[in-house]
gemmi code that builds the backbone of each chain (N, CA, C; Angstrom):
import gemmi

chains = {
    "A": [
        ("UNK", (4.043, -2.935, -17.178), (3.122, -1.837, -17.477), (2.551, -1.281, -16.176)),
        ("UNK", (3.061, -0.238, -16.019), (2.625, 1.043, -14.971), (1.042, 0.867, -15.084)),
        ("UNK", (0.058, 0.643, -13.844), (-1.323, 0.736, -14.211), (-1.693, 1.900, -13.584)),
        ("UNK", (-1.154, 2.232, -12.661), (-1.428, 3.783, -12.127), (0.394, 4.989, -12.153)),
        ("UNK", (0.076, 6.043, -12.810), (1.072, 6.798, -12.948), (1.075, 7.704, -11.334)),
        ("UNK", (2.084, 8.271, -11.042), (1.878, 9.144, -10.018), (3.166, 9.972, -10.216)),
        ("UNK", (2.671, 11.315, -10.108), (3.944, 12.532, -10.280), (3.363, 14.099, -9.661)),
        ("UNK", (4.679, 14.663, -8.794), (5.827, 14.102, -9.513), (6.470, 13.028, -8.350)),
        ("UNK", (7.566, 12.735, -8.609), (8.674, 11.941, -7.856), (8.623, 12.857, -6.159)),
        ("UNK", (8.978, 13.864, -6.154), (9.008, 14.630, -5.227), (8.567, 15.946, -5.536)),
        ("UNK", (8.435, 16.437, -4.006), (7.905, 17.836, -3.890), (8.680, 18.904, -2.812)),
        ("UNK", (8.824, 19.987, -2.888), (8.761, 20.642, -1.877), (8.032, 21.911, -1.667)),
        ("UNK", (7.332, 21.923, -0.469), (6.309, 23.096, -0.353), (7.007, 23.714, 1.168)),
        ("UNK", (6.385, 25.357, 0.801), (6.538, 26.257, 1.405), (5.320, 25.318, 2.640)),
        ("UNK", (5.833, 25.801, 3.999), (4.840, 26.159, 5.233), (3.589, 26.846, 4.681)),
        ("UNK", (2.595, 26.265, 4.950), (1.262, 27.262, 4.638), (0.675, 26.725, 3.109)),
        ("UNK", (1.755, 26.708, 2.119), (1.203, 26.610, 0.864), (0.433, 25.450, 0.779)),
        ("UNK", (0.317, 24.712, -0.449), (-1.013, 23.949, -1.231), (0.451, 22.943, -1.734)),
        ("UNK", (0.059, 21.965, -1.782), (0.568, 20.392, -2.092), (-0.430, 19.872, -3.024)),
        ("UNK", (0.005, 19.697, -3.928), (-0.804, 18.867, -5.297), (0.154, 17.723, -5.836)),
        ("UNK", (-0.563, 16.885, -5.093), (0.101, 15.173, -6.483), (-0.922, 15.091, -7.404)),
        ("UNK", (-0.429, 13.884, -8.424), (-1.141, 13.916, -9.476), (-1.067, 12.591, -9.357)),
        ("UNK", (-2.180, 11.830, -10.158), (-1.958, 10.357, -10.511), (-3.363, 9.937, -11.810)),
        ("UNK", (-2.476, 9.310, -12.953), (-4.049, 8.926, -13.998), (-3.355, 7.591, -14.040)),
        ("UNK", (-4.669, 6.735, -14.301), (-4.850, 5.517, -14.744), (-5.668, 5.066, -16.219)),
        ("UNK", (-5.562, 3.922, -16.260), (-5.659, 3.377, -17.629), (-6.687, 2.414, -17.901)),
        ("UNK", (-7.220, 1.708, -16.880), (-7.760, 0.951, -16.540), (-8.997, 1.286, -16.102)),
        ("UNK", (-10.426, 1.421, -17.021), (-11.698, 2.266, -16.172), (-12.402, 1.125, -15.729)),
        ("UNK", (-11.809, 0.072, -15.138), (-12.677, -0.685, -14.703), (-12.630, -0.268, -13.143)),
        ("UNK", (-11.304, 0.312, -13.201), (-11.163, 0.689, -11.695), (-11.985, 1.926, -10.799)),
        ("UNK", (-12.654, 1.330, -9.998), (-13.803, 2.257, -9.034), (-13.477, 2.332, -7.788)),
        ("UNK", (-12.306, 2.822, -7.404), (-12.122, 2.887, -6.287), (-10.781, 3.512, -6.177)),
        ("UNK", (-10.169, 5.121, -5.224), (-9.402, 5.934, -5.034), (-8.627, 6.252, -4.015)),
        ("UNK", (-8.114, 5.474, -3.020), (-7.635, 6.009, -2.643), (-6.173, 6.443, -2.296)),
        ("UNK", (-5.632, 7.650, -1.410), (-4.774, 8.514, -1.012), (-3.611, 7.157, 0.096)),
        ("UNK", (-2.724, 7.036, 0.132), (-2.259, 6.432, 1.570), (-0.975, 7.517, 1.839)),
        ("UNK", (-0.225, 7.836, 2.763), (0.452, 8.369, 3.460), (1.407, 7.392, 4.273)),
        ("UNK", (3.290, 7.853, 4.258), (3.699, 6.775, 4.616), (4.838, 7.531, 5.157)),
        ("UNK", (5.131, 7.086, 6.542), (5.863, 7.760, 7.286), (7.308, 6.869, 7.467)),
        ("UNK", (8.221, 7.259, 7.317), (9.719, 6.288, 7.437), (9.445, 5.157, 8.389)),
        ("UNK", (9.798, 4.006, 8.548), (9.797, 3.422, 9.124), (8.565, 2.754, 9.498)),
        ("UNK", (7.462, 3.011, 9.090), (6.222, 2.706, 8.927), (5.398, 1.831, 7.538)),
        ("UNK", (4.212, 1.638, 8.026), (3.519, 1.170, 6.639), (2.421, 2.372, 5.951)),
        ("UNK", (2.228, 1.994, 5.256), (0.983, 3.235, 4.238), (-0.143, 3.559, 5.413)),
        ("UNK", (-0.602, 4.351, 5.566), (-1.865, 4.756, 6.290), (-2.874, 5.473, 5.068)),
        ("UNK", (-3.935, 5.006, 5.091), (-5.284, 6.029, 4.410), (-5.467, 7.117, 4.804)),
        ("UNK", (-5.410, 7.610, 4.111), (-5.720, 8.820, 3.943), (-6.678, 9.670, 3.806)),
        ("UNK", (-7.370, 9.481, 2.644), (-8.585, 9.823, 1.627), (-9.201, 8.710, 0.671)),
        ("UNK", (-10.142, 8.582, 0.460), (-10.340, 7.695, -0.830), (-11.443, 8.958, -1.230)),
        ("UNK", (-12.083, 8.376, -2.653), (-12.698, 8.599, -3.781), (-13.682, 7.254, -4.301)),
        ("UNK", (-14.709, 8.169, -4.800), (-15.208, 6.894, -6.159), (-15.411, 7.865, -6.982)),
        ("UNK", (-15.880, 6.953, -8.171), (-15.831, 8.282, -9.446), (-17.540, 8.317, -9.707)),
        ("UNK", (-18.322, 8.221, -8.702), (-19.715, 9.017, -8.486), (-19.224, 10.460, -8.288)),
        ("UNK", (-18.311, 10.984, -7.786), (-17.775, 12.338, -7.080), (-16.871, 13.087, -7.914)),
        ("UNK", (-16.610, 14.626, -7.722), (-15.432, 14.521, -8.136), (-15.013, 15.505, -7.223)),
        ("UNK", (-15.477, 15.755, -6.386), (-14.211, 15.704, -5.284), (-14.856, 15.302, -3.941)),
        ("UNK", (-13.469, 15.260, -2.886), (-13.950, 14.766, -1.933), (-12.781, 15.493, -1.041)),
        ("UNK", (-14.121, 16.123, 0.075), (-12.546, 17.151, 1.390), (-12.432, 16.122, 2.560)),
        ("UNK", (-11.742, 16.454, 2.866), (-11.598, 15.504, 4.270), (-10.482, 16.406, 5.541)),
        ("UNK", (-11.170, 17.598, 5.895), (-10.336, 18.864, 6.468), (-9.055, 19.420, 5.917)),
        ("UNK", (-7.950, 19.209, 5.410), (-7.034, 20.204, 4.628), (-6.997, 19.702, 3.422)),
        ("UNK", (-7.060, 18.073, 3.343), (-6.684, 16.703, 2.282), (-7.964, 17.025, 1.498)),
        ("UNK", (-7.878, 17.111, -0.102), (-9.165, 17.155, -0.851), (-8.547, 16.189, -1.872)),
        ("UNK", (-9.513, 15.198, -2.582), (-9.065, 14.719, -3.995), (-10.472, 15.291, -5.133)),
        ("UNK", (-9.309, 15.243, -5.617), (-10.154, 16.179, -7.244), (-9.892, 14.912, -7.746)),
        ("UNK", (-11.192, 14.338, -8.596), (-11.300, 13.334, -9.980), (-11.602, 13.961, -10.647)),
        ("UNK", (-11.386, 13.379, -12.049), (-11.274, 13.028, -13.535), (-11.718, 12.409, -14.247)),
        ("UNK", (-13.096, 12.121, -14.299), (-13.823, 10.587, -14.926), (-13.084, 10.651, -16.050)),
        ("UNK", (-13.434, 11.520, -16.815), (-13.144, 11.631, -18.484), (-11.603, 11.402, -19.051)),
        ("UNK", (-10.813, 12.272, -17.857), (-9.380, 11.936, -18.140), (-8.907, 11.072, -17.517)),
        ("UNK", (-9.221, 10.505, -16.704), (-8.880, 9.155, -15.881), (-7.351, 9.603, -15.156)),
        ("UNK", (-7.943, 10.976, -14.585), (-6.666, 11.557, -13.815), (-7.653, 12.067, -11.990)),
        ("UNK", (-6.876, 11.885, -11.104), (-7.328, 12.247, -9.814), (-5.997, 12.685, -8.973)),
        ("UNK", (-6.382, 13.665, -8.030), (-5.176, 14.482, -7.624), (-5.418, 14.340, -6.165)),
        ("UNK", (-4.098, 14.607, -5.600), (-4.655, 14.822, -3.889), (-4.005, 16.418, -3.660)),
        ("UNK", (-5.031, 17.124, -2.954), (-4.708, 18.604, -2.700), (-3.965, 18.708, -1.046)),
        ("UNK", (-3.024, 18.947, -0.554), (-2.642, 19.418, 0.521), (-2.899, 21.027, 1.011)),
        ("UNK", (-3.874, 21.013, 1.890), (-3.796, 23.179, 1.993), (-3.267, 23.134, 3.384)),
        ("UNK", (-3.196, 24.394, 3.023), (-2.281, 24.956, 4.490), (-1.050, 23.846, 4.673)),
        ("UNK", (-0.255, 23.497, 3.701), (0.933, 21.985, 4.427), (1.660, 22.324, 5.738)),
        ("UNK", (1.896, 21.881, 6.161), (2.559, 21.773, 7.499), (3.815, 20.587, 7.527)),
        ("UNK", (5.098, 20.796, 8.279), (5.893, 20.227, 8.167), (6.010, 18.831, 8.455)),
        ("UNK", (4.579, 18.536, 9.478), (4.028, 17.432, 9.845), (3.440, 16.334, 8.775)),
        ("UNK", (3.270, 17.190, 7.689), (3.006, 16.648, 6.018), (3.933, 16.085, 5.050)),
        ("UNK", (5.124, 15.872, 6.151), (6.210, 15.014, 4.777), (6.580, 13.972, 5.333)),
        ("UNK", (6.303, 13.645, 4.286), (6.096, 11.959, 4.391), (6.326, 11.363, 2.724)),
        ("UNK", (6.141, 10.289, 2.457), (5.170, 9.810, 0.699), (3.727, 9.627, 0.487)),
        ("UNK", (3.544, 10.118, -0.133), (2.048, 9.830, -0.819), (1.743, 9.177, -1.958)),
        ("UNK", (1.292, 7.640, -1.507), (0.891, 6.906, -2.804), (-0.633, 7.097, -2.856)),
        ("UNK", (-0.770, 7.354, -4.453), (-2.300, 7.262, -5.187), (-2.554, 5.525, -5.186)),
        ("UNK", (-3.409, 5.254, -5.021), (-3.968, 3.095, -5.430), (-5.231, 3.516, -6.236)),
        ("UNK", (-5.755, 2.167, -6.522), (-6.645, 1.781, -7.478), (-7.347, 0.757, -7.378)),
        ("UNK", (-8.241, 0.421, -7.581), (-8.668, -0.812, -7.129), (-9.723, -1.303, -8.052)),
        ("UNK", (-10.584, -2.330, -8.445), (-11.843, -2.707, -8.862), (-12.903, -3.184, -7.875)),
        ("UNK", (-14.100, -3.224, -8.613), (-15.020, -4.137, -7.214), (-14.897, -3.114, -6.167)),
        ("UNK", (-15.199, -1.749, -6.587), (-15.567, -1.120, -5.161), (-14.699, -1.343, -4.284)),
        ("UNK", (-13.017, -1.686, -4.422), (-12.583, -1.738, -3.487), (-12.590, -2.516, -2.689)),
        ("UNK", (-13.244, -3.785, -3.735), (-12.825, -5.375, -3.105), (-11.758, -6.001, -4.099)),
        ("UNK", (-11.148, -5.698, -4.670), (-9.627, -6.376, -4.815), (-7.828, -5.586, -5.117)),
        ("UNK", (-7.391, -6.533, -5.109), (-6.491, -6.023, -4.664), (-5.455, -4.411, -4.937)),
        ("UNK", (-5.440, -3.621, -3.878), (-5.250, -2.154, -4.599), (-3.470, -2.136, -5.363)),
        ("UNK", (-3.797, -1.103, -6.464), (-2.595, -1.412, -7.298), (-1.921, 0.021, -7.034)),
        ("UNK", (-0.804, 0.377, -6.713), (0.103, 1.734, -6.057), (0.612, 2.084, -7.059)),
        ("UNK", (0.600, 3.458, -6.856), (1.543, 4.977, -7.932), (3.149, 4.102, -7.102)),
        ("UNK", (4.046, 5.260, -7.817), (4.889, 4.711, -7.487), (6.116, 5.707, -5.912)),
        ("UNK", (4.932, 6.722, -6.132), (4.647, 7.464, -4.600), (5.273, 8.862, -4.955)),
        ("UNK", (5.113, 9.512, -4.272), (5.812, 11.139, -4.092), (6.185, 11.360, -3.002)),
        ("UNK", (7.436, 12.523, -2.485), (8.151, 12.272, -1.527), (7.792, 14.175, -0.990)),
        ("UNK", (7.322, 14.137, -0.066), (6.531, 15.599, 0.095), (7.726, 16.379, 1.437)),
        ("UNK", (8.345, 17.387, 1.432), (9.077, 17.826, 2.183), (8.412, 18.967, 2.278)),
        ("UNK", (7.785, 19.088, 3.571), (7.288, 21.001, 3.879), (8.345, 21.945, 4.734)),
        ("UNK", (9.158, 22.748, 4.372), (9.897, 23.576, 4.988), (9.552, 24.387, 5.219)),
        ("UNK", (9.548, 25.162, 6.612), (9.414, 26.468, 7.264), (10.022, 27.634, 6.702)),
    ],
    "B": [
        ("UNK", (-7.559, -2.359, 19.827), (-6.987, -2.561, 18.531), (-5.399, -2.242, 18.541)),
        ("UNK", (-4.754, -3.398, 18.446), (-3.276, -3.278, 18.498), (-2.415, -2.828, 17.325)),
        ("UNK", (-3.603, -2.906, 16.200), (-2.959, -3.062, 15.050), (-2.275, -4.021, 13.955)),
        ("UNK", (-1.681, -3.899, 13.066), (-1.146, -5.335, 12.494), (0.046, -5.380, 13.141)),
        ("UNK", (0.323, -6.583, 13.239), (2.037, -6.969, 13.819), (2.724, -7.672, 12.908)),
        ("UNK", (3.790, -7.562, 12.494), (4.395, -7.767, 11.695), (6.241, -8.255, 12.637)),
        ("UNK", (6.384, -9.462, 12.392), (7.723, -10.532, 12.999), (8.226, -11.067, 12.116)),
        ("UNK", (9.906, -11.007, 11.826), (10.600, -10.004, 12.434), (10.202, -8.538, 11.664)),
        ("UNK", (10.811, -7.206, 12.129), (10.959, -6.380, 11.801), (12.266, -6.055, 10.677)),
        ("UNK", (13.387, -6.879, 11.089), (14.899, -6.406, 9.628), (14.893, -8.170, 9.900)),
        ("UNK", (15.548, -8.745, 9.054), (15.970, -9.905, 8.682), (16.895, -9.626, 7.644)),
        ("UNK", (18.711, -9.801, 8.394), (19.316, -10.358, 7.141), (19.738, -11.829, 7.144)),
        ("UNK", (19.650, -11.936, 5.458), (20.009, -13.307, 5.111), (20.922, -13.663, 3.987)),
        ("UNK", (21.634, -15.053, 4.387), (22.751, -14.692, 3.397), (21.851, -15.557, 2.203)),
        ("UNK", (21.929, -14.849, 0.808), (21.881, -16.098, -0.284), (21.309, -17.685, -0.212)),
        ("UNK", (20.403, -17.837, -0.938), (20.555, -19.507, -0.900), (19.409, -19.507, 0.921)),
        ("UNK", (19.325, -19.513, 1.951), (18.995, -19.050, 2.841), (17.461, -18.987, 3.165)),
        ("UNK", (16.283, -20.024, 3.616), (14.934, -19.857, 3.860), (15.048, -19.038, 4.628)),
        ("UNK", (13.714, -17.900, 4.490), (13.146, -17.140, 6.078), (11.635, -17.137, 5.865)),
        ("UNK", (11.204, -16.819, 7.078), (9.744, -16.866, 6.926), (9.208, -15.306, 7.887)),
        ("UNK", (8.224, -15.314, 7.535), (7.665, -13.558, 8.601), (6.686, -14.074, 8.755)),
        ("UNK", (6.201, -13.363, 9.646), (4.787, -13.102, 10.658), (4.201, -12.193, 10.618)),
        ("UNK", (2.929, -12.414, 9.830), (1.885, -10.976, 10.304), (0.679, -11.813, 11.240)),
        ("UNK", (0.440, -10.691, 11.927), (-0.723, -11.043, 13.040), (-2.000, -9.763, 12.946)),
        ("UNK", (-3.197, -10.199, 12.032), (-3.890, -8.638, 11.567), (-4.810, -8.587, 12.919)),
        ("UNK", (-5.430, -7.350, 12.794), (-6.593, -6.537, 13.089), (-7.177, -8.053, 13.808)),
        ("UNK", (-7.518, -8.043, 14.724), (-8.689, -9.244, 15.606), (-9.817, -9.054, 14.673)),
        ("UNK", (-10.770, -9.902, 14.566), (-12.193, -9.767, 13.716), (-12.168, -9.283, 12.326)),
        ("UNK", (-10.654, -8.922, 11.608), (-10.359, -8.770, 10.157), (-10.223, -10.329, 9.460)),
        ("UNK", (-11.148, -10.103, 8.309), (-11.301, -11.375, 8.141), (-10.210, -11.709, 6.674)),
        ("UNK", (-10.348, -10.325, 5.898), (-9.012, -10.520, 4.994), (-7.383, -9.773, 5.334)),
        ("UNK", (-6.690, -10.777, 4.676), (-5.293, -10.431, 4.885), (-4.642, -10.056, 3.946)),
        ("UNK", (-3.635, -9.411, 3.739), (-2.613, -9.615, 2.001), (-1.271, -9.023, 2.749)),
        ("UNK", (-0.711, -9.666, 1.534), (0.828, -9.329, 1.581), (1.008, -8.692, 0.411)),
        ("UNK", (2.334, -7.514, 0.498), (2.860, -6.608, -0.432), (4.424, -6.574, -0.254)),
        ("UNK", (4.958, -6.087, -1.275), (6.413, -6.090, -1.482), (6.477, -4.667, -1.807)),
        ("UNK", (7.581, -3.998, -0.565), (7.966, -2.430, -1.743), (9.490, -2.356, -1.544)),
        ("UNK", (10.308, -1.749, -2.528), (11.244, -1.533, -2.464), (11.628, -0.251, -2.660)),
        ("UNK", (12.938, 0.489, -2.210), (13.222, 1.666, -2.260), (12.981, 2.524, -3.432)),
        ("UNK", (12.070, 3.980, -3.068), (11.498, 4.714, -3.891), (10.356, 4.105, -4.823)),
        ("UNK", (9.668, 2.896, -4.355), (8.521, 2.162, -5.318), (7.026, 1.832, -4.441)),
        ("UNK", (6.383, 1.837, -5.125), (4.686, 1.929, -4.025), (5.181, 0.620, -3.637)),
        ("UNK", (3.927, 0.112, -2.790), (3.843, -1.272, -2.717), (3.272, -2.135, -4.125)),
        ("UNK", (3.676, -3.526, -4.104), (2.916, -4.243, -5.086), (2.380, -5.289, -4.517)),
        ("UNK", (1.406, -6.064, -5.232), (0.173, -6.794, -4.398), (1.191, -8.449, -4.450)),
        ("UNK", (1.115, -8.897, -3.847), (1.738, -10.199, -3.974), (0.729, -11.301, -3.335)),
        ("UNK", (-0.150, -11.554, -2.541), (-1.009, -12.611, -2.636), (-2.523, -11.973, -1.373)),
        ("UNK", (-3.377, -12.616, -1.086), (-4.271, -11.921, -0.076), (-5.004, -13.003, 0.495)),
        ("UNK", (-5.599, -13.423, 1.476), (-6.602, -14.526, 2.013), (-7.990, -13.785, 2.539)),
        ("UNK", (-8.462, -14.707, 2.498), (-10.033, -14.400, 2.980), (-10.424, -15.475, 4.177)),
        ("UNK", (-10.196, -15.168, 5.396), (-9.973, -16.212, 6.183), (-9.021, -16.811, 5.786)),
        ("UNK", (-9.039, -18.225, 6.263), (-7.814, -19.055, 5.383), (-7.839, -19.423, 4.141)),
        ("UNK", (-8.347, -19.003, 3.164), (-8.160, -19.288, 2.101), (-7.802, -18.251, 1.432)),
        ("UNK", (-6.603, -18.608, 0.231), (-5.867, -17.921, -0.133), (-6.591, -17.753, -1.583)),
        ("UNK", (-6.980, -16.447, -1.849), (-7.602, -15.957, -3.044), (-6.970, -15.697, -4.108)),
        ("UNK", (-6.108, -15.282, -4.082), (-5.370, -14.338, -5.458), (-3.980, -14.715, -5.075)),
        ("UNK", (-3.036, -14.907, -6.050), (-1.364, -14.500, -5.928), (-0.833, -14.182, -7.250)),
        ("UNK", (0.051, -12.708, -7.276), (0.653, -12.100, -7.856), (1.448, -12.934, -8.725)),
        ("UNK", (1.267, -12.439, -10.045), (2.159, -13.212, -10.998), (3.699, -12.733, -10.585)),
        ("UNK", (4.083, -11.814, -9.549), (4.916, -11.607, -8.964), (5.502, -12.688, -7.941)),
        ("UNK", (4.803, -13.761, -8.035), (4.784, -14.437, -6.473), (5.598, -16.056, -6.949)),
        ("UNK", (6.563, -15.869, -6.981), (7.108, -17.047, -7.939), (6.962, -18.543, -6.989)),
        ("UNK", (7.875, -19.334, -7.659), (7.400, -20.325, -6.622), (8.363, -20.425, -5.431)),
        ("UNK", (8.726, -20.364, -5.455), (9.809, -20.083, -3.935), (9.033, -19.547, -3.231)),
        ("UNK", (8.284, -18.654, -3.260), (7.492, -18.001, -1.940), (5.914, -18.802, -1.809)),
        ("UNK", (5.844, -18.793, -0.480), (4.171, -19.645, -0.288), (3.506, -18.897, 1.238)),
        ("UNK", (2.876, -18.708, 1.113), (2.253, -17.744, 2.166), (1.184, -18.900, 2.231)),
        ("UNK", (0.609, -18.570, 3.707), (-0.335, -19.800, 4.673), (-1.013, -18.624, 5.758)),
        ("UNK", (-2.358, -19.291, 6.054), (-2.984, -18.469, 6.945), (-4.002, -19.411, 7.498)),
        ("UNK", (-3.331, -20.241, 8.809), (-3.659, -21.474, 9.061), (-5.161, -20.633, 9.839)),
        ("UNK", (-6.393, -21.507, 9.739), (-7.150, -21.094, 10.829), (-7.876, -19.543, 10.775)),
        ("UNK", (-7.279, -19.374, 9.524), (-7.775, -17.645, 9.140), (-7.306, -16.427, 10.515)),
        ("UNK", (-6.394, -16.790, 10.707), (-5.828, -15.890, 12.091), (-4.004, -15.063, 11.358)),
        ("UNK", (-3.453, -15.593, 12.433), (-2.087, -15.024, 12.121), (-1.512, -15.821, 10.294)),
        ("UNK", (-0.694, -15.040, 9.434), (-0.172, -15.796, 8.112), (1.367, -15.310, 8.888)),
        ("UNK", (1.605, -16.451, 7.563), (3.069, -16.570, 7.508), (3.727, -16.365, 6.123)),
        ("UNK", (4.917, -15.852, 5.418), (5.262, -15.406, 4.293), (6.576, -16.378, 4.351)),
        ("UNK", (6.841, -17.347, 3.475), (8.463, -17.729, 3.750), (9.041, -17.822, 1.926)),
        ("UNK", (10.169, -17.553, 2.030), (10.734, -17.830, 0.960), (11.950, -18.598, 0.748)),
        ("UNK", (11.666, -19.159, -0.199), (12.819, -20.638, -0.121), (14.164, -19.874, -1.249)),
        ("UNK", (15.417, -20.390, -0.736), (16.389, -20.235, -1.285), (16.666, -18.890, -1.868)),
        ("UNK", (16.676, -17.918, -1.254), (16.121, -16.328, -1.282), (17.303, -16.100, -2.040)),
        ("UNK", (17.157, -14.743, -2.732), (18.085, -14.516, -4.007), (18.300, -12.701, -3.734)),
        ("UNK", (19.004, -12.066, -4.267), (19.764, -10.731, -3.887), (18.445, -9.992, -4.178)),
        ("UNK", (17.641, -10.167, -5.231), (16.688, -9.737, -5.718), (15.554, -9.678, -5.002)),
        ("UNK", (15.506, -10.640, -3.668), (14.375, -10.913, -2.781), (14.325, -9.656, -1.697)),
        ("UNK", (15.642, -9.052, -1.630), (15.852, -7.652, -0.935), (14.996, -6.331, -0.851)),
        ("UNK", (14.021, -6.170, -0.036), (12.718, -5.255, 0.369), (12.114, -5.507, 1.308)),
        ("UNK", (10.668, -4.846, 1.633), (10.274, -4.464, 2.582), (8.863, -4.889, 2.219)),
        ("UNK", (8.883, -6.253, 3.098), (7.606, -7.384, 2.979), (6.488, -6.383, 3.900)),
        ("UNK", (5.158, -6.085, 3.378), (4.470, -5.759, 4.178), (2.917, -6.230, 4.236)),
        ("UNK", (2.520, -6.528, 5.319), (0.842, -7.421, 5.631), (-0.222, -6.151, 6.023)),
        ("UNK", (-1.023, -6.033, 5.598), (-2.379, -5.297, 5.965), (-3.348, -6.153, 5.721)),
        ("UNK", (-4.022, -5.861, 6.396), (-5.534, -6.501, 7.033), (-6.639, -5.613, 6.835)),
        ("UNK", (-7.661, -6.444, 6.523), (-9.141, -5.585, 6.308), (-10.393, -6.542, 7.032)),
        ("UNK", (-11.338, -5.089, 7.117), (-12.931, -6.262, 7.424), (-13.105, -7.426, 6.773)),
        ("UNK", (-12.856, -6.596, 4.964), (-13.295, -7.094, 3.767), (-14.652, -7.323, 3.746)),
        ("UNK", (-15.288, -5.826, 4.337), (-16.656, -5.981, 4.142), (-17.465, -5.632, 2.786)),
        ("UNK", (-16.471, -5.449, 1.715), (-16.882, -4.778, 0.136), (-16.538, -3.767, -0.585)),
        ("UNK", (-17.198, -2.720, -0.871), (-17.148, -1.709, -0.827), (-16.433, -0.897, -0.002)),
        ("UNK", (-15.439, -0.356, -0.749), (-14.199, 1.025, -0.148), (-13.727, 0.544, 1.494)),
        ("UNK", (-13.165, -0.989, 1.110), (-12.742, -1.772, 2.186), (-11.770, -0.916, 2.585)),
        ("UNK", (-10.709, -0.724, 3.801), (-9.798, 0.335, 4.592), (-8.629, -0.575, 4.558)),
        ("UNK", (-7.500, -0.674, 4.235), (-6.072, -1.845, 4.786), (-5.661, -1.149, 5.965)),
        ("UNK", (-5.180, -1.675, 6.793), (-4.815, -1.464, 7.338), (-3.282, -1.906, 7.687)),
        ("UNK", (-2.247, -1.224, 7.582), (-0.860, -2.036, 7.309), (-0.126, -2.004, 8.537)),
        ("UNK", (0.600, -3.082, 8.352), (1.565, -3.389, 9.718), (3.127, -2.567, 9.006)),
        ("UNK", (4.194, -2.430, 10.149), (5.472, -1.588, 10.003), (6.293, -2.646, 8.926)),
        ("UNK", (5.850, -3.131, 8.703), (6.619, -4.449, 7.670), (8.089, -5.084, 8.216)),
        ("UNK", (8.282, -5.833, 7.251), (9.492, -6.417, 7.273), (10.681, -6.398, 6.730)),
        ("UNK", (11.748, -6.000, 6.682), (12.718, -5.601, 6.014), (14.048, -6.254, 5.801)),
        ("UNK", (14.017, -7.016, 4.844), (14.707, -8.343, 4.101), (15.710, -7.781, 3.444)),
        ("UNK", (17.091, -8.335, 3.852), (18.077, -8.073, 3.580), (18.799, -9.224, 3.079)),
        ("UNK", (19.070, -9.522, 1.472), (19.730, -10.657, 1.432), (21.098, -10.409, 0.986)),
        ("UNK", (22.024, -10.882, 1.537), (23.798, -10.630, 1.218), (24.245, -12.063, -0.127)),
    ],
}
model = gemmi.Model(1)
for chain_id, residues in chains.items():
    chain = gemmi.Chain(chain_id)
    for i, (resn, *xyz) in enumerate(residues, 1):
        res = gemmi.Residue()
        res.name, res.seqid = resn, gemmi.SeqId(i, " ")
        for name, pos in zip(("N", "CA", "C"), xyz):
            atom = gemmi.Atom()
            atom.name, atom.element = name, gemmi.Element(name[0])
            atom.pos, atom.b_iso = gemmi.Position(*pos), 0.0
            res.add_atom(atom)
        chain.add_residue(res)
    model.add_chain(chain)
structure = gemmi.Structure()
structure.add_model(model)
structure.setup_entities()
């Protein structure tokens, strides 16, 4: 059982345009959001996080939109840049983000010029 | 801050075959964990320490595998008699684990190849 969904599978965005993943969960015990970013050959990097006091949160181009009610939260890409493809996994966590975070199953973001 | 280190980087192994990895976290990070991802899949949580003591392990974490984190410093991941299925990309991140909207921080992982 999938505890966090994430879609879609892949993306491709225009230079300039807006990048939207999606990811809902099932589980409202979970209080804690965040974004990681993962470059070939590398491990996940953070990105963004969230709590669901908020419902959104910018962090210069990167915004996440929550969902208390639908138990859905998104990550916004503006302006993408080609420097922006990579994967993007949504996590989850309980305890504020004291145990262990549970991963989407990622999106694969290609920005072409 | 060097980051996490993660030894070896590819490991193949044939079948049947122990190996073990090395993560070395964040200096002054006091929790550790290990994750498993495989091609096109997030990571999944497979066990974590708090210092040296080992808190949680993944009902993913069968018994063949035993992770150690002597001294609450560098861990070690080994798996006994490794199987085709053991094939992915072992990865260690490290945190303060100061509570609240703790940060991982992940090493380039390890990448297990079993023939």
């Amino acid at each position: 059982q999938q505890q966090v969904k994430q879609s879609p599978q892949s993306l491709i965005v225009q230079k300039g345009g807006i990048s939207i993943i999606n990811c809902a969960y099932e589980n409202t015990a979970f209080d804690y959001f965040p974004w990681y970013q993962q470059f070939p050959g590398k491990g996940p990097a953070l990105l963004i996080a969230i709590r669901p006091d908020v419902s959104e949160k910018k962090e210069g181009r990167f915004t996440i939109s929550f969902n208390k009610s639908a138990k859905q939260f998104s990550l916004h890409i503006m302006d993408s840049q080609p420097g922006d493809s990579a994967t993007y996994f949504c996590a989850a966590s309980k305890g504020s983000g004291n145990t262990p975070l549970v991963f989407g199953k990622g999106t694969r973001l290609s920005v072409i010029a | 801050d060097t980051g996490v280190s993660q030894d070896p980087r590819h490991k193949i192994t044939k079948r049947g075959q122990n190996v073990t990895f090395r993560c070395d976290p964040i200096s002054e990070h006091n929790r550790l964990y290990w994750y498993r991802q495989t091609l096109g899949q997030g990571p999944e949580f497979l066990t974590y320490f708090q210092n040296e003591a080992q808190l949680e392990k993944s009902r993913l974490l069968s018994d063949r595998f035993s992770a150690e984190r002597p001294k609450g410093s560098f861990s070690t991941l080994e798996i006994q008699r490794t199987e085709q299925g053991d094939s992915a990309m072992y990865l260690c991140a490290s945190s303060l684990g100061t509570g609240a909207n703790e940060k991982l921080f992940f090493g380039s992982g390890t990448q297990l190849s079993v023939l």
